[in-house]
PDB file with SEQRES, HELIX, SHEET and CRYST1 records, atoms N, CA, C and O in Angstrom:
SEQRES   1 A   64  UNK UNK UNK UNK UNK UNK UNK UNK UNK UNK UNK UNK UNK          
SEQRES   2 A   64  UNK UNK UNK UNK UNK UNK UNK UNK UNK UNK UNK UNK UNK          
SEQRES   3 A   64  UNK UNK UNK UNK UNK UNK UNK UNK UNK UNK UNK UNK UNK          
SEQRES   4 A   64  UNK UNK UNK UNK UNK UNK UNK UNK UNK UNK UNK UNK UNK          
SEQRES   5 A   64  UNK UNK UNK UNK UNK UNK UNK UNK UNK UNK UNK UNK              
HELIX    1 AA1 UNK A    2  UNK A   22  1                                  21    
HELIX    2 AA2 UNK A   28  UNK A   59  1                                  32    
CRYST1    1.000    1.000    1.000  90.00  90.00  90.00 P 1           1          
ATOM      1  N   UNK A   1     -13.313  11.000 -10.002  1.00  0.00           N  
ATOM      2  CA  UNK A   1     -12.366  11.567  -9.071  1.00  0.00           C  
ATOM      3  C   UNK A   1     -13.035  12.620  -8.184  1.00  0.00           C  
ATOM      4  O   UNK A   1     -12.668  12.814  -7.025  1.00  0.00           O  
ATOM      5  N   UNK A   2     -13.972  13.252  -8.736  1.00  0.00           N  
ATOM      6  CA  UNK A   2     -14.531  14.601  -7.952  1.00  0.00           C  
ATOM      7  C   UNK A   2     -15.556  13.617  -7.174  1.00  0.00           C  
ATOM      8  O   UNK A   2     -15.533  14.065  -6.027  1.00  0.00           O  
ATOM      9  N   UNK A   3     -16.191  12.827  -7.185  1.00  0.00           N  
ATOM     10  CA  UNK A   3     -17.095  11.504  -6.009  1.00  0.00           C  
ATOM     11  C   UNK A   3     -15.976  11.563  -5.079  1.00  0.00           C  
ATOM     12  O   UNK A   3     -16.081  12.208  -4.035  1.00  0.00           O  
ATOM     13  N   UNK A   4     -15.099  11.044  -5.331  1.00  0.00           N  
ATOM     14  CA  UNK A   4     -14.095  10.297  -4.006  1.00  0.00           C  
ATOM     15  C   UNK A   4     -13.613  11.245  -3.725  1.00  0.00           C  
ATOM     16  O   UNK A   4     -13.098  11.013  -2.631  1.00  0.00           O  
ATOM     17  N   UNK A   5     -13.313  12.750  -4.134  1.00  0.00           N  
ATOM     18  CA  UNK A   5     -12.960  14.072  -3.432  1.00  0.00           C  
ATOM     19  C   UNK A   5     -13.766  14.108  -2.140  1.00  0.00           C  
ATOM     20  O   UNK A   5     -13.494  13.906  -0.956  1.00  0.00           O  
ATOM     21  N   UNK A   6     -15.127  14.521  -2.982  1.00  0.00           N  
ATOM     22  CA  UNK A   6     -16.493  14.672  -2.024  1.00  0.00           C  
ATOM     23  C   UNK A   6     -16.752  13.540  -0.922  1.00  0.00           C  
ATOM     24  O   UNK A   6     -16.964  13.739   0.274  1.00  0.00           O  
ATOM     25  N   UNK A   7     -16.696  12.488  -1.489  1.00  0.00           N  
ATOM     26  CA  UNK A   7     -16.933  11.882  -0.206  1.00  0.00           C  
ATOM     27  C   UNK A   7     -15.846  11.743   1.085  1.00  0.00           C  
ATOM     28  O   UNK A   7     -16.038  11.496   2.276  1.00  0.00           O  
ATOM     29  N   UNK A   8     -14.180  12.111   0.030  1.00  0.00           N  
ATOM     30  CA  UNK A   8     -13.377  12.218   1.523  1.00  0.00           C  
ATOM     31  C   UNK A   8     -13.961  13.217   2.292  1.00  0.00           C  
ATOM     32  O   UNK A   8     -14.546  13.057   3.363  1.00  0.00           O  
ATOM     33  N   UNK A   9     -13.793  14.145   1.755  1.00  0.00           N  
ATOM     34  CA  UNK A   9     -14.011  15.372   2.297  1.00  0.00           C  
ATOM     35  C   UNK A   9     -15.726  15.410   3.669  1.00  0.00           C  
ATOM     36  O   UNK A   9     -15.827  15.935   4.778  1.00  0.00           O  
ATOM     37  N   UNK A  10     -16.588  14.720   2.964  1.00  0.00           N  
ATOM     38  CA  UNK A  10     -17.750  14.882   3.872  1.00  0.00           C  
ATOM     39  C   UNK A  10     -17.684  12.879   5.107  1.00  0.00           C  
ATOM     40  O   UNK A  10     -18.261  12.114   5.880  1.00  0.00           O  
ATOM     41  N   UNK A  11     -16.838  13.100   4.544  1.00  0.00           N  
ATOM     42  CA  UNK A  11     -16.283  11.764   5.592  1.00  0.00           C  
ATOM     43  C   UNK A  11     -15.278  12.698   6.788  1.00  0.00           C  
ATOM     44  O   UNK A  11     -15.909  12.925   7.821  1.00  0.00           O  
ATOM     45  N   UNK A  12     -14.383  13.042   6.782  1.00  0.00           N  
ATOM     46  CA  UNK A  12     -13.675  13.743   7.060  1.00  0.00           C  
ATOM     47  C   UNK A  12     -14.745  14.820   8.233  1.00  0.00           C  
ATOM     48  O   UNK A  12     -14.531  14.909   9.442  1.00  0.00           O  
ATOM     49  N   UNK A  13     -15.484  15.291   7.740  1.00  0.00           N  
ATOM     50  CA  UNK A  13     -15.988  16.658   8.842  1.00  0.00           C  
ATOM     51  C   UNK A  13     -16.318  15.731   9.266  1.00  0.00           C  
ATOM     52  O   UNK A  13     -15.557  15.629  10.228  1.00  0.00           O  
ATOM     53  N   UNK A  14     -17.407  14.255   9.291  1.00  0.00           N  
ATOM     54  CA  UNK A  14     -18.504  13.974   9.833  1.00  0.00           C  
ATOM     55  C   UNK A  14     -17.284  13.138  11.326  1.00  0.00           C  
ATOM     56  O   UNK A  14     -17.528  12.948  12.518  1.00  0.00           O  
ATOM     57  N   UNK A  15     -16.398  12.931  10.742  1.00  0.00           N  
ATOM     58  CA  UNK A  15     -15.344  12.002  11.832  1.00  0.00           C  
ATOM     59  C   UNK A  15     -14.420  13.207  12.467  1.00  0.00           C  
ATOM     60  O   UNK A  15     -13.821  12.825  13.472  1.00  0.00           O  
ATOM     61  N   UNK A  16     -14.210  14.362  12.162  1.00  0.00           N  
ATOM     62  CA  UNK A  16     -13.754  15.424  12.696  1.00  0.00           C  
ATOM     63  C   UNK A  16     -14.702  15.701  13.861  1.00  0.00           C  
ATOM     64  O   UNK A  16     -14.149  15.461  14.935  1.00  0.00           O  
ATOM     65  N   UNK A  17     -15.840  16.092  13.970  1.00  0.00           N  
ATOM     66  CA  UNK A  17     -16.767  16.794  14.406  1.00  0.00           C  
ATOM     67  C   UNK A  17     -17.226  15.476  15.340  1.00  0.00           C  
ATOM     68  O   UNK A  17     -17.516  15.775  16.498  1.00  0.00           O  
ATOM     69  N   UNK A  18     -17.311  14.300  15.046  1.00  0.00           N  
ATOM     70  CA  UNK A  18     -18.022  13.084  15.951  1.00  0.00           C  
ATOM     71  C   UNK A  18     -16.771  13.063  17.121  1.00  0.00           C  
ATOM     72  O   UNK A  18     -17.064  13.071  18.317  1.00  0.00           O  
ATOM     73  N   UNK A  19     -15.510  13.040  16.711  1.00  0.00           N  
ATOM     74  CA  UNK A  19     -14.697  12.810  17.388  1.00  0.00           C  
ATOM     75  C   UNK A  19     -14.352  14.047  18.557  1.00  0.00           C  
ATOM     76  O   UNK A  19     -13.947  13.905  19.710  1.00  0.00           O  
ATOM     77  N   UNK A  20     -14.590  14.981  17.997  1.00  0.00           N  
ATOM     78  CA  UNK A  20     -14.145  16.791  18.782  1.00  0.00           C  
ATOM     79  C   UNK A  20     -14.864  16.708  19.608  1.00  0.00           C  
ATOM     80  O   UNK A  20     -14.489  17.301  20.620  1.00  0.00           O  
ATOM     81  N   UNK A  21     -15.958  16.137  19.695  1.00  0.00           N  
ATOM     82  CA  UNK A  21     -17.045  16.349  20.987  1.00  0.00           C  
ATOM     83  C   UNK A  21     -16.754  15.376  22.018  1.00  0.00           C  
ATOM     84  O   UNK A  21     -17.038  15.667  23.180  1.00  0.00           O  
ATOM     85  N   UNK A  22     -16.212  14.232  21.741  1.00  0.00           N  
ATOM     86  CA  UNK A  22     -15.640  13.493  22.877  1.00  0.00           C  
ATOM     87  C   UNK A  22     -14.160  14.452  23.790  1.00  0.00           C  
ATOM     88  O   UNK A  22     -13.982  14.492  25.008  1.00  0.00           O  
ATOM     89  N   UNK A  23     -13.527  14.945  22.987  1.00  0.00           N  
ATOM     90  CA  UNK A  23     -12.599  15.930  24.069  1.00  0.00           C  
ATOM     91  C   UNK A  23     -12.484  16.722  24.378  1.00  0.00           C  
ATOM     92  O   UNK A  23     -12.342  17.669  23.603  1.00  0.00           O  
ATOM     93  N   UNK A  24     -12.463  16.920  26.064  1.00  0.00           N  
ATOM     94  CA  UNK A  24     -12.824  17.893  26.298  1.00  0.00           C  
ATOM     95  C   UNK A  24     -11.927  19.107  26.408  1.00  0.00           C  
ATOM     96  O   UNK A  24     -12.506  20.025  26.989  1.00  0.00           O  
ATOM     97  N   UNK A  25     -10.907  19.346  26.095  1.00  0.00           N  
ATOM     98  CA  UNK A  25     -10.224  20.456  25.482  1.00  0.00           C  
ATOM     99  C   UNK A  25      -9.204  20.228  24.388  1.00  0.00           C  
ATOM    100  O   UNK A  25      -8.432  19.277  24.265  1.00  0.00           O  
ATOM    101  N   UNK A  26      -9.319  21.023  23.814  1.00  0.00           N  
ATOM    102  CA  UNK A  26      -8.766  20.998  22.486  1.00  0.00           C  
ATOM    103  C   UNK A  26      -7.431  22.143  22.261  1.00  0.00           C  
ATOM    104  O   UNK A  26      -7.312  23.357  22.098  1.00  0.00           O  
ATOM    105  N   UNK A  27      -6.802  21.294  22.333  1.00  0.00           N  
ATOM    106  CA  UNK A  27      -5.560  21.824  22.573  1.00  0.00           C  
ATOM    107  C   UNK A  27      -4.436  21.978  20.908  1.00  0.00           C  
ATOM    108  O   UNK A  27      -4.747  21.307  19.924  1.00  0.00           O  
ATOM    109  N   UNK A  28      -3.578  22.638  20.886  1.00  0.00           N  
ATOM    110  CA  UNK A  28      -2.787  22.216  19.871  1.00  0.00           C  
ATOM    111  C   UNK A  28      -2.019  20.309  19.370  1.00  0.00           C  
ATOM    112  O   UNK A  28      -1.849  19.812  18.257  1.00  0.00           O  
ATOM    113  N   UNK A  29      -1.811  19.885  20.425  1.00  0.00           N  
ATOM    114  CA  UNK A  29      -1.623  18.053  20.567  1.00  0.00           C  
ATOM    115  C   UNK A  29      -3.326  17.427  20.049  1.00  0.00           C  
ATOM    116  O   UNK A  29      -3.698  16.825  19.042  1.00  0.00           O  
ATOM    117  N   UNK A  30      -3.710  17.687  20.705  1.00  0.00           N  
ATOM    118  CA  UNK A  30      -5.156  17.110  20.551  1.00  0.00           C  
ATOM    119  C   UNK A  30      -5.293  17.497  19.220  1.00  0.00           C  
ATOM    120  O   UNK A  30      -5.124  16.625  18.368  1.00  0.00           O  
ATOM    121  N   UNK A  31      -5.633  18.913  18.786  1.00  0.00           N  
ATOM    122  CA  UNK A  31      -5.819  19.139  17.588  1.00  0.00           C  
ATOM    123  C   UNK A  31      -5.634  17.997  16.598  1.00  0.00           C  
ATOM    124  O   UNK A  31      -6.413  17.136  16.188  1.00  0.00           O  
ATOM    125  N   UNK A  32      -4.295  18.278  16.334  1.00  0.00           N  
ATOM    126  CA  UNK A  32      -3.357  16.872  15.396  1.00  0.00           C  
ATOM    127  C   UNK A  32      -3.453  15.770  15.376  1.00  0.00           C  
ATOM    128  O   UNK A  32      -3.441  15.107  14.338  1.00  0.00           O  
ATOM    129  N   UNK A  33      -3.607  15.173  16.866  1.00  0.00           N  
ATOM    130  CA  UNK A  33      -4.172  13.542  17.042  1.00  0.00           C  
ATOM    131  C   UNK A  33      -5.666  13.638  16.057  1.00  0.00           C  
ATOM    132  O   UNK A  33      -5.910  12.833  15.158  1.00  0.00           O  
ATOM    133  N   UNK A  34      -6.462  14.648  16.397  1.00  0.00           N  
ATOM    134  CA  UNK A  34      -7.930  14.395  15.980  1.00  0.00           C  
ATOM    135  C   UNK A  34      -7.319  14.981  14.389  1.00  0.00           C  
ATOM    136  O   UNK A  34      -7.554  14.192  13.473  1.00  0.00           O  
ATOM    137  N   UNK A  35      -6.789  15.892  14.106  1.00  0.00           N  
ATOM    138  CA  UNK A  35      -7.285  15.825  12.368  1.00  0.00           C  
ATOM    139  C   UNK A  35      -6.620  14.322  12.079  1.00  0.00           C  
ATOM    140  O   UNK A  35      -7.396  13.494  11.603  1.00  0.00           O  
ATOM    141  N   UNK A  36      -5.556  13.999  12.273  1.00  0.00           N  
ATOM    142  CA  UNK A  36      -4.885  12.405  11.758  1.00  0.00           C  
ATOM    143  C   UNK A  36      -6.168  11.243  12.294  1.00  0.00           C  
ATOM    144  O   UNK A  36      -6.385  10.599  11.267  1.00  0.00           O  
ATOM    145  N   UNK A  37      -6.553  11.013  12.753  1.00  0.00           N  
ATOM    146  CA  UNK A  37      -7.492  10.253  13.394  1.00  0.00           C  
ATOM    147  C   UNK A  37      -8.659  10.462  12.262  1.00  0.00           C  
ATOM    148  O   UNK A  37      -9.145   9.499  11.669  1.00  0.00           O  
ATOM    149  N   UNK A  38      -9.074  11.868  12.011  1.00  0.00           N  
ATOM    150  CA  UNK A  38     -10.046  11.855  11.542  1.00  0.00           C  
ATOM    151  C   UNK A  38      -9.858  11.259   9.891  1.00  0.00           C  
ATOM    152  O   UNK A  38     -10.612  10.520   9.259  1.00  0.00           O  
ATOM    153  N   UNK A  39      -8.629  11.853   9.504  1.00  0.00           N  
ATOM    154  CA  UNK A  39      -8.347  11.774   7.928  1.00  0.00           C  
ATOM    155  C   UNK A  39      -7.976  10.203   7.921  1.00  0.00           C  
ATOM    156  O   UNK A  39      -8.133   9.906   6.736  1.00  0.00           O  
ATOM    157  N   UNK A  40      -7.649   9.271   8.464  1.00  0.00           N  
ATOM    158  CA  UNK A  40      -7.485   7.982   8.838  1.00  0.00           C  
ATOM    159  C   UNK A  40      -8.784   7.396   8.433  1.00  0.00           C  
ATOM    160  O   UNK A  40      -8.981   6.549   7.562  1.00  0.00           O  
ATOM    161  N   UNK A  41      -9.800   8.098   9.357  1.00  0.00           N  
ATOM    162  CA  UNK A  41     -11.212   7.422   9.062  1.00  0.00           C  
ATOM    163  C   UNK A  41     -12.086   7.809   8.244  1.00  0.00           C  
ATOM    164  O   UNK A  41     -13.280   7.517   8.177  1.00  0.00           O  
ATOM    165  N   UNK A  42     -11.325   8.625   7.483  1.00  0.00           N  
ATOM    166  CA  UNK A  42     -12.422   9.414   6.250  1.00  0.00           C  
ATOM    167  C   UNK A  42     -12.102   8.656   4.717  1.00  0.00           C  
ATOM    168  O   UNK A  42     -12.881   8.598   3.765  1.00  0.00           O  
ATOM    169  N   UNK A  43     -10.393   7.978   4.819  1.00  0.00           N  
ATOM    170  CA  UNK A  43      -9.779   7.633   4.138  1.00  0.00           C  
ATOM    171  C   UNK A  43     -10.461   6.262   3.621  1.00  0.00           C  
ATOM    172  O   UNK A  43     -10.656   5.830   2.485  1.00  0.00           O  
ATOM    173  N   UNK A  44     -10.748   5.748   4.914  1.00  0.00           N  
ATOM    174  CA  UNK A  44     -11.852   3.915   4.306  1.00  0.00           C  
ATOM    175  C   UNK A  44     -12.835   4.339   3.310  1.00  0.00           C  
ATOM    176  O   UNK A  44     -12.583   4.187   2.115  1.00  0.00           O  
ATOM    177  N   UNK A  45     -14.150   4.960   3.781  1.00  0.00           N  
ATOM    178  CA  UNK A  45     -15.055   4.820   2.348  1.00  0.00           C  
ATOM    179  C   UNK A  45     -14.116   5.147   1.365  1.00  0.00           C  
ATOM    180  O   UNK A  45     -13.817   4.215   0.618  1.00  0.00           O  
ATOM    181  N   UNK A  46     -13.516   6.336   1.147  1.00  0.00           N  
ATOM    182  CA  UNK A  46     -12.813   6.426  -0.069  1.00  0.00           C  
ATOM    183  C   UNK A  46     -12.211   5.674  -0.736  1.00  0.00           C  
ATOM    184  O   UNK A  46     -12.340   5.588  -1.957  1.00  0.00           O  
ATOM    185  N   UNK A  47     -11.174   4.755   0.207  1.00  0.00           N  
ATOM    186  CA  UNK A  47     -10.843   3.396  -0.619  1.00  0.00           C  
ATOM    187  C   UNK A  47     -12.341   2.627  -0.943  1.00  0.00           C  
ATOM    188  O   UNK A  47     -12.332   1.970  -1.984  1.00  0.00           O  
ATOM    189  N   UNK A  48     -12.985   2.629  -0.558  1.00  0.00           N  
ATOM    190  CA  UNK A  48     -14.825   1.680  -0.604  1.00  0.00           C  
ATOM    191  C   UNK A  48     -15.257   1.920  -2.046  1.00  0.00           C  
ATOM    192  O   UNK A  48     -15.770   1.127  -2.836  1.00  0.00           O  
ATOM    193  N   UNK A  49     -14.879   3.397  -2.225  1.00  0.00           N  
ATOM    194  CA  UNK A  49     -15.554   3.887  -3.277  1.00  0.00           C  
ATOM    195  C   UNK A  49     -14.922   3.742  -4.431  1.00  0.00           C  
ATOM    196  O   UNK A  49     -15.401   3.615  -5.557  1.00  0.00           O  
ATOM    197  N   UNK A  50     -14.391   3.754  -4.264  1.00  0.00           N  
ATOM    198  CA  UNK A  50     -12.446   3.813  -5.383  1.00  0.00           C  
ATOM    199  C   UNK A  50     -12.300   2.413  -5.753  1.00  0.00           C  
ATOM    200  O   UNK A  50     -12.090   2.192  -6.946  1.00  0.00           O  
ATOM    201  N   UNK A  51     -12.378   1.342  -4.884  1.00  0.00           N  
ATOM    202  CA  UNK A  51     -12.647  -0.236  -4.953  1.00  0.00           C  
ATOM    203  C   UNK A  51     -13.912  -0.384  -6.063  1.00  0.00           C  
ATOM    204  O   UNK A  51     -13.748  -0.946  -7.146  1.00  0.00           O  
ATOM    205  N   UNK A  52     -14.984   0.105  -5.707  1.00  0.00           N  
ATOM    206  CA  UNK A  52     -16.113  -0.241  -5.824  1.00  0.00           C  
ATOM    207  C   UNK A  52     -16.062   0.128  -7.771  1.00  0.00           C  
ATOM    208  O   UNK A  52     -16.355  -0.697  -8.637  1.00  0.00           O  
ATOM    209  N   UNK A  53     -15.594   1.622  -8.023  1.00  0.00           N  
ATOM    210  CA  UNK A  53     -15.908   1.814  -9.482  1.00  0.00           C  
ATOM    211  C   UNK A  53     -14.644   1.020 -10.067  1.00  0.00           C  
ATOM    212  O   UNK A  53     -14.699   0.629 -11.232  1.00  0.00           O  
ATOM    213  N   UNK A  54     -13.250   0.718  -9.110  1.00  0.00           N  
ATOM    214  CA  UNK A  54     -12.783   0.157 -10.130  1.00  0.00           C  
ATOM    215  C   UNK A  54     -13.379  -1.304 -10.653  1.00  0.00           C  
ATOM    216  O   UNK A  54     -13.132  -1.759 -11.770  1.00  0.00           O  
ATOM    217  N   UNK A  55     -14.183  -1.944  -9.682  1.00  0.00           N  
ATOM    218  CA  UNK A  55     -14.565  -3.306 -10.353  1.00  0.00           C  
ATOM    219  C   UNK A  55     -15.576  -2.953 -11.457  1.00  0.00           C  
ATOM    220  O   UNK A  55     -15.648  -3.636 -12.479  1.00  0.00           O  
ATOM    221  N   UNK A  56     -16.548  -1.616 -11.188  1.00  0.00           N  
ATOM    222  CA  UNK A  56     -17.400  -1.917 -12.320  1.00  0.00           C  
ATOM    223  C   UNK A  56     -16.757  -1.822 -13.432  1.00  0.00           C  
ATOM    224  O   UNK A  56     -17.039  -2.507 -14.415  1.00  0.00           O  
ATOM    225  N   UNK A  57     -15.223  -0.413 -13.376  1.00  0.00           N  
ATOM    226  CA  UNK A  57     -14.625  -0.621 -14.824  1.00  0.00           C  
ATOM    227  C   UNK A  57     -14.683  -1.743 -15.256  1.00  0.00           C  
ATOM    228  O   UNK A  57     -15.098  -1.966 -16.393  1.00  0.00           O  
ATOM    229  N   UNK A  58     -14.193  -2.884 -14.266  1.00  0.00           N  
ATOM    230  CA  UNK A  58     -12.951  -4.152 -14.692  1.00  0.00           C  
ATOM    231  C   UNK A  58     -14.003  -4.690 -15.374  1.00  0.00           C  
ATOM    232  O   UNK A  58     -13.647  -5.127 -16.468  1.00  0.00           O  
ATOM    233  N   UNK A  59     -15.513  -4.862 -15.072  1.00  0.00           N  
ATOM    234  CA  UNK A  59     -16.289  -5.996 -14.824  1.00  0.00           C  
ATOM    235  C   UNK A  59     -17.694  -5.202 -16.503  1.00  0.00           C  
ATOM    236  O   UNK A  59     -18.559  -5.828 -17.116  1.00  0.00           O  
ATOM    237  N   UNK A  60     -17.361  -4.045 -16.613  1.00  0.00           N  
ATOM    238  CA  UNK A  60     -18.158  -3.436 -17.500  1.00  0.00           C  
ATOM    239  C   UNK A  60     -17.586  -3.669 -18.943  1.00  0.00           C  
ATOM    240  O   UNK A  60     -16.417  -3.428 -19.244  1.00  0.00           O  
ATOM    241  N   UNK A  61     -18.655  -4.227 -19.913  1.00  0.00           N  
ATOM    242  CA  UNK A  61     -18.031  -4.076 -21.462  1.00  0.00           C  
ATOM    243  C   UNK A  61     -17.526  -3.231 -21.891  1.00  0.00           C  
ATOM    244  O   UNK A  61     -17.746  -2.128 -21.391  1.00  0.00           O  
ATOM    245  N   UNK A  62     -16.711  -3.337 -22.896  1.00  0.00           N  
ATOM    246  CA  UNK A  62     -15.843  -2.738 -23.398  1.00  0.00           C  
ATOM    247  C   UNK A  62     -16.889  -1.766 -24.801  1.00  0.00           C  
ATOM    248  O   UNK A  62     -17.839  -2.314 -25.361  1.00  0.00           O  
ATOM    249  N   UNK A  63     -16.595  -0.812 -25.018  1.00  0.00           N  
ATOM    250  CA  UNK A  63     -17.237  -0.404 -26.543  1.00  0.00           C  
ATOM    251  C   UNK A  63     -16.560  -0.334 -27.951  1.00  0.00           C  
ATOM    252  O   UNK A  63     -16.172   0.744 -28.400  1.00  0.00           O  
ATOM    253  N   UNK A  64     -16.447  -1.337 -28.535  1.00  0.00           N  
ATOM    254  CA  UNK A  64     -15.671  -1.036 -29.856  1.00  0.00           C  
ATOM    255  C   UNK A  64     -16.373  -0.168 -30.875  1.00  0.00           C  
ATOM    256  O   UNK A  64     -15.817   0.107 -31.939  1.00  0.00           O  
TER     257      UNK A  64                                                      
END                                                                             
């Protein structure tokens, strides 16, 4: 859980910050479009990642 924290989170600035530099003022509207925009696109790897360990659970032996 603390992986898929971290990686929202450094997903998140890297699509915050890629995106802020395309407009050129940043307004309170803008603001909001760009954090939703950004948390939108920070949100995929996280499902990626979240996908990814649940198959190894599914797919990993069991330990009796």
């Amino acid at each position: 859980m603390k992986t898929q924290g971290f990686v929202f989170a450094t997903a998140f600035v890297v699509a915050f910050a890629t995106i802020a530099q395309r407009i050129p003022a940043l307004t309170a509207g803008t603001f909001v479009r760009l954090t939703i925009s950004a948390a939108i696109i920070a949100a995929l790897p996280t499902l990626m990642v979240w996908g990814i360990s649940q198959l190894v659970k599914f797919f990993s032996p069991k330990a009796h």
